[in-house]
C-alpha positions in Angstrom: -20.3 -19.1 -10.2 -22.9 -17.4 -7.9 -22.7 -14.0 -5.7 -24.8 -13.5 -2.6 -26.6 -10.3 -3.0 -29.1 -7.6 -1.3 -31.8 -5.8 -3.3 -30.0 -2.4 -3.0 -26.6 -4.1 -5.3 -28.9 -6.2 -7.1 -30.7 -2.6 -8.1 -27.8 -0.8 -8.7 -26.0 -3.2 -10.7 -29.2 -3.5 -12.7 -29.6 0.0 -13.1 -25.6 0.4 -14.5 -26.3 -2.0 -16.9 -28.9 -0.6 -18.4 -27.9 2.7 -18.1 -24.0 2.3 -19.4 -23.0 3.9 -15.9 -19.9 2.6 -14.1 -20.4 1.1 -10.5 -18.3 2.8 -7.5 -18.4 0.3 -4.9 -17.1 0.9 -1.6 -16.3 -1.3 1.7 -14.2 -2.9 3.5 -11.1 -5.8 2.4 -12.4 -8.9 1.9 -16.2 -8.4 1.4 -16.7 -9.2 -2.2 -16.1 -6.1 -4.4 -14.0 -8.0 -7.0 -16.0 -11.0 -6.8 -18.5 -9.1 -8.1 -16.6 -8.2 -11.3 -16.2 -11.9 -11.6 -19.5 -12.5 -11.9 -20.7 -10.2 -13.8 -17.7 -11.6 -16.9 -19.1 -14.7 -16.0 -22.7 -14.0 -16.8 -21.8 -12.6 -20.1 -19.2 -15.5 -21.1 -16.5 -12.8 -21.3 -13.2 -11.8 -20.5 -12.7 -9.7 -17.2 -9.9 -6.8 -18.2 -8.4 -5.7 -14.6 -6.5 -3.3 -13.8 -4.6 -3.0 -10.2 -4.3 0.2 -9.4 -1.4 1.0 -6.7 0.6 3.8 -5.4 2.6 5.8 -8.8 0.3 3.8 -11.2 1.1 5.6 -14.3 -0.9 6.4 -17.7 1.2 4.1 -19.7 0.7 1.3 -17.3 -3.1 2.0 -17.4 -3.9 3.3 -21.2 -1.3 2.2 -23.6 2.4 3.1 -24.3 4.6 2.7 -27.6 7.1 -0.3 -28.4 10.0 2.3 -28.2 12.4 -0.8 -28.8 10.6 -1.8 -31.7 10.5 1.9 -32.8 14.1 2.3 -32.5 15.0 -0.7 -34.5 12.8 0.3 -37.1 14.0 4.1 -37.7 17.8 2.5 -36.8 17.2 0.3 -39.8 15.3 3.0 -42.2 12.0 1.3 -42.6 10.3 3.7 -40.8 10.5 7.5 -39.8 8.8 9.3 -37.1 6.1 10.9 -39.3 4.2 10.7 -42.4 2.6 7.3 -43.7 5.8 5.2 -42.2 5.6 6.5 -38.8 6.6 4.9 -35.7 3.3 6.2 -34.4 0.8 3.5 -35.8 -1.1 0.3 -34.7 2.1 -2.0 -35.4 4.0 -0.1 -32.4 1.0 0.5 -30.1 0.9 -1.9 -26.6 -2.3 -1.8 -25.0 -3.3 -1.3 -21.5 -6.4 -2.5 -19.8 -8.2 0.6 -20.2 -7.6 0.7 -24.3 -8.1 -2.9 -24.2 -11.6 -2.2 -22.7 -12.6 -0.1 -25.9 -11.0 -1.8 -28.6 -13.0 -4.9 -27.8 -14.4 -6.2 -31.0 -17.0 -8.3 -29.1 -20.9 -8.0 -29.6 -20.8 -8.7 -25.5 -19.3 -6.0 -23.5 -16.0 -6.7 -21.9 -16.3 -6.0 -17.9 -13.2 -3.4 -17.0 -12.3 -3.9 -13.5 -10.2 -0.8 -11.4 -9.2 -2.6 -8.6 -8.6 -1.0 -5.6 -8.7 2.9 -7.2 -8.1 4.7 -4.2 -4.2 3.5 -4.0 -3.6 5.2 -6.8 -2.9 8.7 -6.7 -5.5 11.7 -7.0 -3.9 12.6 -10.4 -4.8 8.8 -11.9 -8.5 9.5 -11.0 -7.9 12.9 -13.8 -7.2 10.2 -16.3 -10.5 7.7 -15.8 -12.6 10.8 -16.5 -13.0 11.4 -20.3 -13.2 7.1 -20.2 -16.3 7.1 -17.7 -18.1 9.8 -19.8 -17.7 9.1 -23.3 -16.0 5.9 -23.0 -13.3 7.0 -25.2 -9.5 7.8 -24.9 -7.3 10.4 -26.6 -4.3 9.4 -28.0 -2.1 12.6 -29.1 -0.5 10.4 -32.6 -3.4 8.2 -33.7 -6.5 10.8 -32.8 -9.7 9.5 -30.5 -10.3 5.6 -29.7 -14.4 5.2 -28.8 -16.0 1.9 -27.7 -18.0 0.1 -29.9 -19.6 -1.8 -27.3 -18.9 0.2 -24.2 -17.4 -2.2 -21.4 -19.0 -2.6 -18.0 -17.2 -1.1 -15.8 -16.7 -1.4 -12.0 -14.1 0.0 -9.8 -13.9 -1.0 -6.2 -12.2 1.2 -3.2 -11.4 0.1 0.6 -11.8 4.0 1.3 -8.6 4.4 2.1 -8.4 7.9 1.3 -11.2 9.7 -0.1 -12.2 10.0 -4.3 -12.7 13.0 -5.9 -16.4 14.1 -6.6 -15.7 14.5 -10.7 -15.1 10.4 -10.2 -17.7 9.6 -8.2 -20.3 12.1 -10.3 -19.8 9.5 -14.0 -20.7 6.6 -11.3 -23.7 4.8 -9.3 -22.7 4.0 -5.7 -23.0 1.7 -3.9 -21.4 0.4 -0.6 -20.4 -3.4 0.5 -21.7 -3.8 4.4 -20.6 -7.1 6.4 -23.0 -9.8 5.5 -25.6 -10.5 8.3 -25.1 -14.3 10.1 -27.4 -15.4 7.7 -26.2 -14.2 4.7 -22.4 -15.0 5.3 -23.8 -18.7 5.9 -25.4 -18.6 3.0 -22.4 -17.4 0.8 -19.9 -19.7 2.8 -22.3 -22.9 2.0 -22.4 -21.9 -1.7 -18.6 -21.3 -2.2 -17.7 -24.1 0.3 -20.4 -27.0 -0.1 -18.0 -29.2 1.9 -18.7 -27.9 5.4 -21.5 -29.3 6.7 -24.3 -27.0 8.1 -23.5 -27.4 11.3 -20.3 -26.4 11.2 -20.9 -23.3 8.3 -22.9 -22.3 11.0 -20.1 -22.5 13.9 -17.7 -20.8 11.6 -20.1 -18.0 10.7 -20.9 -17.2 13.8 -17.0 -17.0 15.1 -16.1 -14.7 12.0 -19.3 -12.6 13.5 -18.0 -12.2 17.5 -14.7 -11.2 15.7 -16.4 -8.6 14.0 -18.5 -7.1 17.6 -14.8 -6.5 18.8 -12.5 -3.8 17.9 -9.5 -5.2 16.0 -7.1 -3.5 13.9 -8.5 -5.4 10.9 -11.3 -7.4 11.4 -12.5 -10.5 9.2 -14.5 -9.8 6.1 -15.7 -12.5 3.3 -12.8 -13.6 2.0 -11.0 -14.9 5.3 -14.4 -17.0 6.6 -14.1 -18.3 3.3 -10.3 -19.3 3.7 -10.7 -20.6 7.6 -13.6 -22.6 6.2 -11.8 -24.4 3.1 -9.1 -24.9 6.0 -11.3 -26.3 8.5 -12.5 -28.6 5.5 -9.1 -29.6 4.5 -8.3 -30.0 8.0 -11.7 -32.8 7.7 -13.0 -30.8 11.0 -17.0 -32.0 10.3 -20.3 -32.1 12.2 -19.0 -34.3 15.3 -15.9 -31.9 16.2 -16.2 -28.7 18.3 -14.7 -26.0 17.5 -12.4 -25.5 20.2 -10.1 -22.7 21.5 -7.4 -24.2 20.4 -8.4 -24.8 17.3 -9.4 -21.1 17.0 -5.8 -20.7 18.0 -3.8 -23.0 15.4 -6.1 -21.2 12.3 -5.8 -17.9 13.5 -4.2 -16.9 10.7 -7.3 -17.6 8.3 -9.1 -14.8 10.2 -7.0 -12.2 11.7 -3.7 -10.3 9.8 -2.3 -8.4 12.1 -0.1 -9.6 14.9 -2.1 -7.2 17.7 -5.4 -8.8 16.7 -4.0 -12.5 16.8 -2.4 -11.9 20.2 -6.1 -11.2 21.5 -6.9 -14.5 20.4 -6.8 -16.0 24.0 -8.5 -13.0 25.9 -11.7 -13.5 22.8 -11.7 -18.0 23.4 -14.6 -17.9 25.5 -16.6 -15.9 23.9 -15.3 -17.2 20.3 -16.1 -21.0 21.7 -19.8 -20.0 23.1 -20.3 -18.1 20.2 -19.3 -21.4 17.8 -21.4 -24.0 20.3 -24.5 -22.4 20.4 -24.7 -21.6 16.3 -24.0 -25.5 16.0 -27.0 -26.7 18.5 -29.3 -23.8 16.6 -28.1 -25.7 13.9 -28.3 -28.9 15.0 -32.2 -28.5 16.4 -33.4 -27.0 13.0 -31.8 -29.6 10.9 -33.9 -32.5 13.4 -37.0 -30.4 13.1 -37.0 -30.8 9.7 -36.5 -34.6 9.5 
């Protein structure tokens, strides 16, 4: 598993390792936030605890919550009571959450803690990540403080749907995800997808790029060249096929998500087509020149 990088993540994610510091990072759907998680679990050979955050995310769905049913049965049946040394309120009752899970690791190698998507959840869930980010521990009211070990690596992505408080952003480094250059996108899309050929990686690059100079309602990132391209491959579109309008057309929705942008599909051919022809000579050319 490899991840495409520039020297500003590369130094920030360096930096947050050695530091302890979570990673904020920022930018748009699709350009490799949580991919980055994955690599990072992947370099350390260890597990990747994530947590989706969404809309109404609650603390018992992030931290931990009791076994009430077990709890019940076991003060219904008199082998336990709700305080003392046979309390309810112990380890045998306790169901961890990602973010508990994160701490209680027993692992010389950090876990990596991914928070997926943070700004869907509500202002009032950020208020709960805070003590974790600082001390890397968790109160829990019945059992007294839970504190890392090893403290997990910890990255949390946001599309900046809405913004995050400064108290969350102040326990993090920053960083922010811009669209990969040509270059860069071909070089990511020829790693993940060694199928494609390199004149056609570079066809498909440079269509995902026009998309991008226009003004859509959601425009391409990472993850849907990606898709178009392992569609193209399965589709056994290689070096001797154009690709065409209509073939732009048919895949559309690899690229584009929203009906407005798809509908501009035929108003974008030419320029999608051109844009496709002349990255596949350029292509073309360099790969003779270095025969």
């Amino acid at each position: 598993m490899s991840y495409v990088a520039n020297d500003d993540l590369l130094t920030t994610v360096l930096l947050g390792l050695r530091l302890g510091k979570p990673l904020l990072i920022e930018g748009e759907p699709g350009a490799g936030k949580t991919e980055l998680a994955k690599v990072l679990a992947h370099g350390f050979d260890t597990e990747l605890i994530r947590l989706q955050c969404y809309e109404g995310l609650a603390a018992e769905n992030a931290l931990y919550e009791w076994n009430y049913t077990k709890q019940l049965l076991a003060v219904q049946s008199g082998d336990r009571g709700v305080d003392g040394d046979g309390s309810v309120f112990s380890e045998d009752y306790l169901l961890e959450r990602p973010l508990l899970r994160a701490l209680r690791s027993d692992d010389e190698t950090p876990q990596v803690l991914l928070i997926d998507e943070v700004d869907r959840a509500d202002e009032e869930f950020e208020a709960l990540l805070l003590e974790m980010l600082s001390d890397f521990q968790l109160s829990i009211p019945e059992l007294g403080t839970v504190t890392a070990s090893v403290p997990p690596v910890v990255v949390i992505t946001s599309n900046r749907t809405r913004g995050l408080s400064d108290a969350l952003k102040r326990r993090c480094l920053y960083v922010h995800v811009q669209p990969p250059s040509f270059d860069k996108e071909r070089v990511i899309l020829r790693r993940k997808v060694p199928e494609l050929d390199e004149a056609t990686a570079s066809a498909v690059c440079a269509v995902t790029q026009e998309l991008r100079e226009h003004p859509l309602l959601k425009q391409p990132g990472v993850a849907e060249t990606l898709d178009w391209a392992r569609a193209l491959v399965d589709l056994e579109v290689d070096a001797d096929d154009e690709i065409t309008a209509d073939r732009i057309r048919s895949t559309a929705g690899f690229l584009l998500k929203e009906i407005e942008d798809v509908e501009r599909i035929d108003e974008l051919a030419d320029d999608l087509t051109a844009a496709a022809r002349d990255a596949r000579n350029s292509a073309e050319t360099d790969t003779d020149q270095k025969r």
